[in-house]
PDB file of N, CA, C and O in Angstrom:
ATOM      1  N   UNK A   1     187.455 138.493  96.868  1.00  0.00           N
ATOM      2  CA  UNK A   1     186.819 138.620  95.578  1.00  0.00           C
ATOM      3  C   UNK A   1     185.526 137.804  95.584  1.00  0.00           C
ATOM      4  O   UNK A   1     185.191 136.857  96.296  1.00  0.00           O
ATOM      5  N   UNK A   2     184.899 138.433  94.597  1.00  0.00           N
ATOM      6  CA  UNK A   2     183.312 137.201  94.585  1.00  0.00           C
ATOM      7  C   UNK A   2     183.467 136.928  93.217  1.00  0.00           C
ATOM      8  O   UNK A   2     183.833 137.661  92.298  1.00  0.00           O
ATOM      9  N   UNK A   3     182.945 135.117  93.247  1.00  0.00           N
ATOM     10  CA  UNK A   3     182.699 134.791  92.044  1.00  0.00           C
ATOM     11  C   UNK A   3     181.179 134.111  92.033  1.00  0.00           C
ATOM     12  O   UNK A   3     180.559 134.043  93.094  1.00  0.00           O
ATOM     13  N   UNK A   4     180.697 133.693  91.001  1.00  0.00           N
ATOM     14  CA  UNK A   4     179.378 133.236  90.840  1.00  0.00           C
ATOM     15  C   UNK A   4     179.640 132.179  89.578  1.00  0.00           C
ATOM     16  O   UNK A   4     179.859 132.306  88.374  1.00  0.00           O
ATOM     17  N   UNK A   5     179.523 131.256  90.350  1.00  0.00           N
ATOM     18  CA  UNK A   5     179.318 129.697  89.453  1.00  0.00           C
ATOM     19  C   UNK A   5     178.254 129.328  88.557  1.00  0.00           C
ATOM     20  O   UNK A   5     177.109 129.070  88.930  1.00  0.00           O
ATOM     21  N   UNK A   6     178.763 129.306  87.062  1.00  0.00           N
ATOM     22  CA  UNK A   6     178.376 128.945  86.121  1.00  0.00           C
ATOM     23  C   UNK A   6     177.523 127.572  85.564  1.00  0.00           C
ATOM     24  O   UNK A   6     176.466 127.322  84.985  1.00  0.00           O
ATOM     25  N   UNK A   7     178.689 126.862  86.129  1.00  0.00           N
ATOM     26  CA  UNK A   7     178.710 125.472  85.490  1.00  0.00           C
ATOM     27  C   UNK A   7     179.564 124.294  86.747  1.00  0.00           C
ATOM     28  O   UNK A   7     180.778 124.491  86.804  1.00  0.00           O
ATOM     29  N   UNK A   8     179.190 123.497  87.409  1.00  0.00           N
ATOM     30  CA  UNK A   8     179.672 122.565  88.327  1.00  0.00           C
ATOM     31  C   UNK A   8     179.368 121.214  88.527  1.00  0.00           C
ATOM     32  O   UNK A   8     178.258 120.787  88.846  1.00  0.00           O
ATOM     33  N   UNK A   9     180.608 120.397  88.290  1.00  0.00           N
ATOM     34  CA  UNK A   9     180.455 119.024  88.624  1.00  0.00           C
ATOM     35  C   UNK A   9     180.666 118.376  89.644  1.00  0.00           C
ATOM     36  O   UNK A   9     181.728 118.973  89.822  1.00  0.00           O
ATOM     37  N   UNK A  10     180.631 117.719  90.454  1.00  0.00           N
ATOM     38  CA  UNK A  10     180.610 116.898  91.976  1.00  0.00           C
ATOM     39  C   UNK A  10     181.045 115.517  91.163  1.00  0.00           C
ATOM     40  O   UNK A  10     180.632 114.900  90.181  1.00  0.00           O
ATOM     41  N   UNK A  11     182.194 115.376  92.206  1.00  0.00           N
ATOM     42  CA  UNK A  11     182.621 114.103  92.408  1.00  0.00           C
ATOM     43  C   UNK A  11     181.691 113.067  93.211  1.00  0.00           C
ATOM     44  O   UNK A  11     182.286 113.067  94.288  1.00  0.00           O
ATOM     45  N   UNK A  12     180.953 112.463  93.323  1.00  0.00           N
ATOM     46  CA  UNK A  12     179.658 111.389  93.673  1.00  0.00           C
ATOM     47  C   UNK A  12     180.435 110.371  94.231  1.00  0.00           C
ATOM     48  O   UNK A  12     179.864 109.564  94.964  1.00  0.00           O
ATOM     49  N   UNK A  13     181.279 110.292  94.083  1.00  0.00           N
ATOM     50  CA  UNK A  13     182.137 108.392  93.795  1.00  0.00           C
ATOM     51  C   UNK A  13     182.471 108.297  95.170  1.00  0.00           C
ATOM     52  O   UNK A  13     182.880 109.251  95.832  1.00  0.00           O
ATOM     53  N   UNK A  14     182.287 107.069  95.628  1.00  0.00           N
ATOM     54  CA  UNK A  14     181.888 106.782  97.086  1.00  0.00           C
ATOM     55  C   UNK A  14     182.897 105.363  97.437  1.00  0.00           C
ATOM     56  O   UNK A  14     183.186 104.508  96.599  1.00  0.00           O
ATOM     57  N   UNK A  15     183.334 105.365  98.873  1.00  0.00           N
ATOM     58  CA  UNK A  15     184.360 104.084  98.222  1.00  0.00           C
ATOM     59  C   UNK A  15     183.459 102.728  98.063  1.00  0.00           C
ATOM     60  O   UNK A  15     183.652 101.846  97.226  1.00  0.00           O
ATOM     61  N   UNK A  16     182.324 102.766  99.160  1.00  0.00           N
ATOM     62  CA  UNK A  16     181.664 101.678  98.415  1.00  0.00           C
ATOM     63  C   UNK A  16     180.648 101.548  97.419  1.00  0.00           C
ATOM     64  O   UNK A  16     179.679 100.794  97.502  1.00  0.00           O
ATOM     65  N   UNK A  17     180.900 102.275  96.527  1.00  0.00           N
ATOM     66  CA  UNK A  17     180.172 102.407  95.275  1.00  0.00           C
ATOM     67  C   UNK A  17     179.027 103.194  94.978  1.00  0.00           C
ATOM     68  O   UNK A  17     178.547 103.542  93.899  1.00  0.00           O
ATOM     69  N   UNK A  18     178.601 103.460  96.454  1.00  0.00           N
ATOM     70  CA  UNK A  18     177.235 104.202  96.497  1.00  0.00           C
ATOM     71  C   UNK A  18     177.062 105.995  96.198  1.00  0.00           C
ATOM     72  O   UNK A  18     177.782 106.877  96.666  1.00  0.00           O
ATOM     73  N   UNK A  19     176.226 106.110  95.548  1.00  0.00           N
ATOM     74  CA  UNK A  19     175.852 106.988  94.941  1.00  0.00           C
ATOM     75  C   UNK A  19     174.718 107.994  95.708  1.00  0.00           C
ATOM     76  O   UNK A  19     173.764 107.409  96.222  1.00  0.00           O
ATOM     77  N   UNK A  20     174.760 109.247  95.799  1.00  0.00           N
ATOM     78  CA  UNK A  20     173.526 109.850  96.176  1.00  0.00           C
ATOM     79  C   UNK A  20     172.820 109.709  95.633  1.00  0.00           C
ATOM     80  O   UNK A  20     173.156 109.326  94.512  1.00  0.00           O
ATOM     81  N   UNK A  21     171.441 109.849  95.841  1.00  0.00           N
ATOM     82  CA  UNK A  21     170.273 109.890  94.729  1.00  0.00           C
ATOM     83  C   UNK A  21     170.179 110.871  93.434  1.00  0.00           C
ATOM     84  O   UNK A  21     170.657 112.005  93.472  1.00  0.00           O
ATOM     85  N   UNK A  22     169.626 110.426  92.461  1.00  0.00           N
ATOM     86  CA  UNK A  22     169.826 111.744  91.437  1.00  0.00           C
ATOM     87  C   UNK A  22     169.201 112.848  91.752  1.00  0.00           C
ATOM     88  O   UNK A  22     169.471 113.870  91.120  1.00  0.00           O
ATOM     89  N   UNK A  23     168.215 112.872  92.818  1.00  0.00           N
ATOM     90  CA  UNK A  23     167.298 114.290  93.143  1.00  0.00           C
ATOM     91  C   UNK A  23     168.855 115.014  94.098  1.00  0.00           C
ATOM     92  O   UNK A  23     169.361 116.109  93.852  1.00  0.00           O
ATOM     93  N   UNK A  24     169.059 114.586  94.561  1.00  0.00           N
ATOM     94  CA  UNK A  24     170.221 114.859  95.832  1.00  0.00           C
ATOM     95  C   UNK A  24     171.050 115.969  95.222  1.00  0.00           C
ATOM     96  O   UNK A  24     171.130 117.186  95.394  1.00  0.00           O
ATOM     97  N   UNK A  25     171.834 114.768  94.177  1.00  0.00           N
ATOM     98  CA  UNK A  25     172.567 115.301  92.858  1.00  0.00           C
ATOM     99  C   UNK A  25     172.108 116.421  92.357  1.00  0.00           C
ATOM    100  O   UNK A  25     172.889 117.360  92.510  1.00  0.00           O
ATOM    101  N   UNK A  26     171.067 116.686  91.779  1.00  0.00           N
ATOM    102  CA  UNK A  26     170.186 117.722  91.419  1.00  0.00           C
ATOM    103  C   UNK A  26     169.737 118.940  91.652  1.00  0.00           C
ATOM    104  O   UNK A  26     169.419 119.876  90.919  1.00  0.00           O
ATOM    105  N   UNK A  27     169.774 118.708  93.253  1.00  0.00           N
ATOM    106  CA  UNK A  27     169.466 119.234  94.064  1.00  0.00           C
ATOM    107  C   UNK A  27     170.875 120.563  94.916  1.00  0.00           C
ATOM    108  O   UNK A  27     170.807 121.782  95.072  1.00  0.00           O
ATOM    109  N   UNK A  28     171.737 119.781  95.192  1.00  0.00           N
ATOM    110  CA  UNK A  28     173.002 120.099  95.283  1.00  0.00           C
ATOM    111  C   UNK A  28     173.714 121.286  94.097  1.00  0.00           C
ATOM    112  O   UNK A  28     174.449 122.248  94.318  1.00  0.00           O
ATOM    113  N   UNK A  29     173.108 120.715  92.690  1.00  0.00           N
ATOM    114  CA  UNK A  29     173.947 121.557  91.685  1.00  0.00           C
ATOM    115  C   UNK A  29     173.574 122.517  91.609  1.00  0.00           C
ATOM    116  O   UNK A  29     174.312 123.399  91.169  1.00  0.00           O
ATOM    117  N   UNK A  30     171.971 122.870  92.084  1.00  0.00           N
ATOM    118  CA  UNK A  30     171.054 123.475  91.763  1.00  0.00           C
ATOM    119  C   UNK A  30     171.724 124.843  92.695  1.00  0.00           C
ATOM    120  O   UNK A  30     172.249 125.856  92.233  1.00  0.00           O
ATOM    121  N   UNK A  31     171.584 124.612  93.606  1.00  0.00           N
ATOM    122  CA  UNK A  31     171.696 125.151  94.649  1.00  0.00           C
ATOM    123  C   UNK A  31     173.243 125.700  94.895  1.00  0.00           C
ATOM    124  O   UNK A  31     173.444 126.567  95.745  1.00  0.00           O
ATOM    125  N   UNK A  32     174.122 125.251  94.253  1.00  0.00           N
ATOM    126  CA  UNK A  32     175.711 125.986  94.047  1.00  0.00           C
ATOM    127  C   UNK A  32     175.647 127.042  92.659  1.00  0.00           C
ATOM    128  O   UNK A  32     176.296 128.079  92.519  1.00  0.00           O
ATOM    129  N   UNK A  33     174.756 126.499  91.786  1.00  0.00           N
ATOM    130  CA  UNK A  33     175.172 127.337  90.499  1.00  0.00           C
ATOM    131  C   UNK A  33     174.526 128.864  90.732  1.00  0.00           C
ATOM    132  O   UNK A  33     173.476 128.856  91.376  1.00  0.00           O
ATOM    133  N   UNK A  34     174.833 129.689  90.457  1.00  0.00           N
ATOM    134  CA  UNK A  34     174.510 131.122  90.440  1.00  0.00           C
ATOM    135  C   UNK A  34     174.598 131.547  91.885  1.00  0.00           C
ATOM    136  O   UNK A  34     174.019 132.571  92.249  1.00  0.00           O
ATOM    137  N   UNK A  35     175.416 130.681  92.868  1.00  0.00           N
ATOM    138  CA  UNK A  35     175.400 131.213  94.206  1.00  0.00           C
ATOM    139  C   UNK A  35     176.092 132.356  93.744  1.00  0.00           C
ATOM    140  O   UNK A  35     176.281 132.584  92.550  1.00  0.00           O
ATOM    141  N   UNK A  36     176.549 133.227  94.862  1.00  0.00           N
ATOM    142  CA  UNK A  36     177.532 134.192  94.761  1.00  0.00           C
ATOM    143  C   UNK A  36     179.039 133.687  95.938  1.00  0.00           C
ATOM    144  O   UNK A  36     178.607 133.641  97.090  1.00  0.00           O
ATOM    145  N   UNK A  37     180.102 133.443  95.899  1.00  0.00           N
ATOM    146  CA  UNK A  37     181.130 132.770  96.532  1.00  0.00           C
ATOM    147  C   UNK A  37     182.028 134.203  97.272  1.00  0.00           C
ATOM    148  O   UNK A  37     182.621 134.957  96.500  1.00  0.00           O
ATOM    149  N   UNK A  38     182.053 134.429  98.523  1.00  0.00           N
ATOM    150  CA  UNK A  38     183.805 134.804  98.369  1.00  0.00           C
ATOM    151  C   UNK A  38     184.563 134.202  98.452  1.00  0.00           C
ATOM    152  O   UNK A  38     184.402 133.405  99.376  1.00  0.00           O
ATOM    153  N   UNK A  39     185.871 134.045  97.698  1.00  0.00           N
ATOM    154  CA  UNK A  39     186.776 133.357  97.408  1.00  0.00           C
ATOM    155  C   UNK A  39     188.630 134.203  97.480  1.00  0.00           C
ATOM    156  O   UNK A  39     188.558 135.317  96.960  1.00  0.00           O
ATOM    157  N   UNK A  40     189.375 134.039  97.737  1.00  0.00           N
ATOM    158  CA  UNK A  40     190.974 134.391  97.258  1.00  0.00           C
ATOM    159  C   UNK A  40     191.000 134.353  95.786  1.00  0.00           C
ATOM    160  O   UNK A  40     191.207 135.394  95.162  1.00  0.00           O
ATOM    161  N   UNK A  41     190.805 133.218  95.177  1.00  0.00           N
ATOM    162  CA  UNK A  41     190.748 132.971  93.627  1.00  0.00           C
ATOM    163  C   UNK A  41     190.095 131.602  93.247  1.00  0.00           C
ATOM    164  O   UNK A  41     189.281 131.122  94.037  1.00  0.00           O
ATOM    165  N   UNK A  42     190.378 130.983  92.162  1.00  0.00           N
ATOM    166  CA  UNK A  42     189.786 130.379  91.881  1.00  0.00           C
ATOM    167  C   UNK A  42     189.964 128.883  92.975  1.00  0.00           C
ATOM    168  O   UNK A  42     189.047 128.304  93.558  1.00  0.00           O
ATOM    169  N   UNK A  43     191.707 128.475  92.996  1.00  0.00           N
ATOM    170  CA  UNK A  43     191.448 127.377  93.914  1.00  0.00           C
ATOM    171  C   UNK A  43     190.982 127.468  95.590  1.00  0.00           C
ATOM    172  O   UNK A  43     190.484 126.668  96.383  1.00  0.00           O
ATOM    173  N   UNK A  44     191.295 128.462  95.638  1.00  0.00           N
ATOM    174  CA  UNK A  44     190.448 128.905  97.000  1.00  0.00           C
ATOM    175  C   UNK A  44     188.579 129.160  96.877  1.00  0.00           C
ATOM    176  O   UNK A  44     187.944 129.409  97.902  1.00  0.00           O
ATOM    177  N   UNK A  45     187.894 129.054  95.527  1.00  0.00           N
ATOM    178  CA  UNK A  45     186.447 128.731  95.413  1.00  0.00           C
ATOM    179  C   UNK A  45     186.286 127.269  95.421  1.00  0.00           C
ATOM    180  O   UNK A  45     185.519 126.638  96.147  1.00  0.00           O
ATOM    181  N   UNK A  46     186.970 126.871  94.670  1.00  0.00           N
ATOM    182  CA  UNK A  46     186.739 125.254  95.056  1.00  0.00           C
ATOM    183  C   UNK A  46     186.685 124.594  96.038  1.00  0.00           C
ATOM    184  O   UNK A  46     185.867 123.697  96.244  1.00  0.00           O
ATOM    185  N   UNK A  47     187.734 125.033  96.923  1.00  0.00           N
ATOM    186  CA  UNK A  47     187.803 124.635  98.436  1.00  0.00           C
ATOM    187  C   UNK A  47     186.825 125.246  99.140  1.00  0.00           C
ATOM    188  O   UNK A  47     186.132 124.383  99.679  1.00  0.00           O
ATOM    189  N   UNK A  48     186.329 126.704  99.464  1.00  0.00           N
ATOM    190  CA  UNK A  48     185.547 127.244  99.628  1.00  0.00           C
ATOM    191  C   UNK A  48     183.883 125.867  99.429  1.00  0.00           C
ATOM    192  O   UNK A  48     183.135 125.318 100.238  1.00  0.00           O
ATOM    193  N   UNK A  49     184.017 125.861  97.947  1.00  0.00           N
ATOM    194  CA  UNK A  49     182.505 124.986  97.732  1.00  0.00           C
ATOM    195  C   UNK A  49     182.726 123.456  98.240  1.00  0.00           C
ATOM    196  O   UNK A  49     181.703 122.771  98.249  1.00  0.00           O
ATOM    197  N   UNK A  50     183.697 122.953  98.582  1.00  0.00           N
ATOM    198  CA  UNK A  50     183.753 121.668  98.838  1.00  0.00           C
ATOM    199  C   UNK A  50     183.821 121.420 100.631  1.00  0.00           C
ATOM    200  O   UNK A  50     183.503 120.420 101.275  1.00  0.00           O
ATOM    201  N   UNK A  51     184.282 122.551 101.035  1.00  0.00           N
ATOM    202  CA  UNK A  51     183.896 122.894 102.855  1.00  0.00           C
ATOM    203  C   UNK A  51     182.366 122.699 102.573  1.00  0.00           C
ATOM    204  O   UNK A  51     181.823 121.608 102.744  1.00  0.00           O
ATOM    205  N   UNK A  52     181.711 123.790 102.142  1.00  0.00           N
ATOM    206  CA  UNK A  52     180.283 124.137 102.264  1.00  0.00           C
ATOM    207  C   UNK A  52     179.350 122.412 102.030  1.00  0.00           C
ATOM    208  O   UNK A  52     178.347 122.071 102.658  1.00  0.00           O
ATOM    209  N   UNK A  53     179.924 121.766 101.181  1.00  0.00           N
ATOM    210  CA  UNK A  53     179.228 121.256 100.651  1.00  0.00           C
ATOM    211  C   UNK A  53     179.402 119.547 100.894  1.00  0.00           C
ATOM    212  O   UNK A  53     178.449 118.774 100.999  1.00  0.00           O
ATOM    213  N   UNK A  54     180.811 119.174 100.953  1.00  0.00           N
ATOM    214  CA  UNK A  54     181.020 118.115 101.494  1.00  0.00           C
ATOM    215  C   UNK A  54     181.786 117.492 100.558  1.00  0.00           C
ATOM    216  O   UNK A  54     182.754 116.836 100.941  1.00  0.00           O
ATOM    217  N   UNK A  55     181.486 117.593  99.213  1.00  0.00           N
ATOM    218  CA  UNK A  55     181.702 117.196  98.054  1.00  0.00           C
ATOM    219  C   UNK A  55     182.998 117.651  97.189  1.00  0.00           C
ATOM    220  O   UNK A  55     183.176 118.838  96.915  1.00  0.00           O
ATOM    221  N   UNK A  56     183.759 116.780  96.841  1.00  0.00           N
ATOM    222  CA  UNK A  56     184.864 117.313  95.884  1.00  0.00           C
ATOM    223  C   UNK A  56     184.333 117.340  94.531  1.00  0.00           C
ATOM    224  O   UNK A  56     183.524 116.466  94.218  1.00  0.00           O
ATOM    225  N   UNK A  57     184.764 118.447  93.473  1.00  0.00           N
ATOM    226  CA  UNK A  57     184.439 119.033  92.984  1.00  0.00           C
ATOM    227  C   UNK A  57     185.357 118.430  91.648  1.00  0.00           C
ATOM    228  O   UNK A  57     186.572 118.239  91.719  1.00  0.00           O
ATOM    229  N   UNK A  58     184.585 118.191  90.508  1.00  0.00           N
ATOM    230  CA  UNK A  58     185.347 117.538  89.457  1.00  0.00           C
ATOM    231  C   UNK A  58     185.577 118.384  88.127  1.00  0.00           C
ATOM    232  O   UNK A  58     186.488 118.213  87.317  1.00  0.00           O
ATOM    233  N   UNK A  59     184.457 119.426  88.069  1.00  0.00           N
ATOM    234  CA  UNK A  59     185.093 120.696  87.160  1.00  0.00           C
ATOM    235  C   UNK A  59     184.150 121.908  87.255  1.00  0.00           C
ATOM    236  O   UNK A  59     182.961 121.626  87.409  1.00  0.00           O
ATOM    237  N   UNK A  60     184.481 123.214  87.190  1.00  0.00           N
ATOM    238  CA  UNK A  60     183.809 123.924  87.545  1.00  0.00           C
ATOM    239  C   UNK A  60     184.154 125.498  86.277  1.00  0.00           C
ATOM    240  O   UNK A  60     185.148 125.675  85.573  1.00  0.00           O
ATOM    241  N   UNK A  61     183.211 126.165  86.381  1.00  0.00           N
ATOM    242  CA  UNK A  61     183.055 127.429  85.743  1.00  0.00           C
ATOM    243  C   UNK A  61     182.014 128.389  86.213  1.00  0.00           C
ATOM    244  O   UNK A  61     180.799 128.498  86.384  1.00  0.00           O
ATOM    245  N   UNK A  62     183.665 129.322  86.386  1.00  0.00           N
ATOM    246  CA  UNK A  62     182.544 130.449  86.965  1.00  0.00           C
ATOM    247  C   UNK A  62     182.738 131.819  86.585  1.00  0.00           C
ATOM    248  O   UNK A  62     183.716 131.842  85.839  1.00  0.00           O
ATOM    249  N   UNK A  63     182.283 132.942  86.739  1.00  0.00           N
ATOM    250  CA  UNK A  63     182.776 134.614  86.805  1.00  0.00           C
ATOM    251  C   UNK A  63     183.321 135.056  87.955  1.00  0.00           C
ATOM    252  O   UNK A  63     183.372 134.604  89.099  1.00  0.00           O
ATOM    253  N   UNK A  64     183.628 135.810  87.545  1.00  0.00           N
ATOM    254  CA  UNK A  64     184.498 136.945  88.922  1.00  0.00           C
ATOM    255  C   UNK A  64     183.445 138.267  88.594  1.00  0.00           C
ATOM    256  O   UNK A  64     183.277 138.992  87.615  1.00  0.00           O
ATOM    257  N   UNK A  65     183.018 138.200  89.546  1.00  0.00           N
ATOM    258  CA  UNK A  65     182.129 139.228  90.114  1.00  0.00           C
ATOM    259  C   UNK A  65     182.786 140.646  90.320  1.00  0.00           C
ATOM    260  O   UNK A  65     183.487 140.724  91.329  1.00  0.00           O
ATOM    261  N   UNK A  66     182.670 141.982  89.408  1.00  0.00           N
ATOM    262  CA  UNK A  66     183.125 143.009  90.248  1.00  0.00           C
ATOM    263  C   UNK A  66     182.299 143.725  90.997  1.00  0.00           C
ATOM    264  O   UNK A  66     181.089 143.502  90.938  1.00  0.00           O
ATOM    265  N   UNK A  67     182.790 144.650  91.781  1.00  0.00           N
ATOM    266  CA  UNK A  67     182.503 144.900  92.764  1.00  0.00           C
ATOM    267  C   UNK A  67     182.009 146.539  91.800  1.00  0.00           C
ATOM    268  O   UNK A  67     181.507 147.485  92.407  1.00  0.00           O
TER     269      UNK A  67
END
């Protein structure tokens, strides 16, 4: 199935406190939202975006794309 991300938050939190930069941040969200995903379903997009990306994922909204 394809979905296309709406709305996405990244988990940032680092164990030693450190933070990416906010362009990084920015940069990153930018660049996931309106991707187009294939996915199984929804927890298989999350995992899907958190392979790609590195980042665990703290809330997300998206569509299901038909075909």
């Amino acid at each position: 199935m394809k979905f296309q991300v709406t709305e996405i938050e990244f988990d940032f939190e680092m164990e030693d406190d450190e933070y990416p930069s906010d362009d990084y941040q920015k940069a990153l969200r930018y660049d996931t939202i309106g991707q187009i995903w294939d996915a199984d379903d929804g927890d298989d997009l999350v995992e899907e975006i958190t392979c790609a990306t590195g980042w665990c994922i703290r809330s997300i909204d998206y569509r299901h794309i038909l075909s």
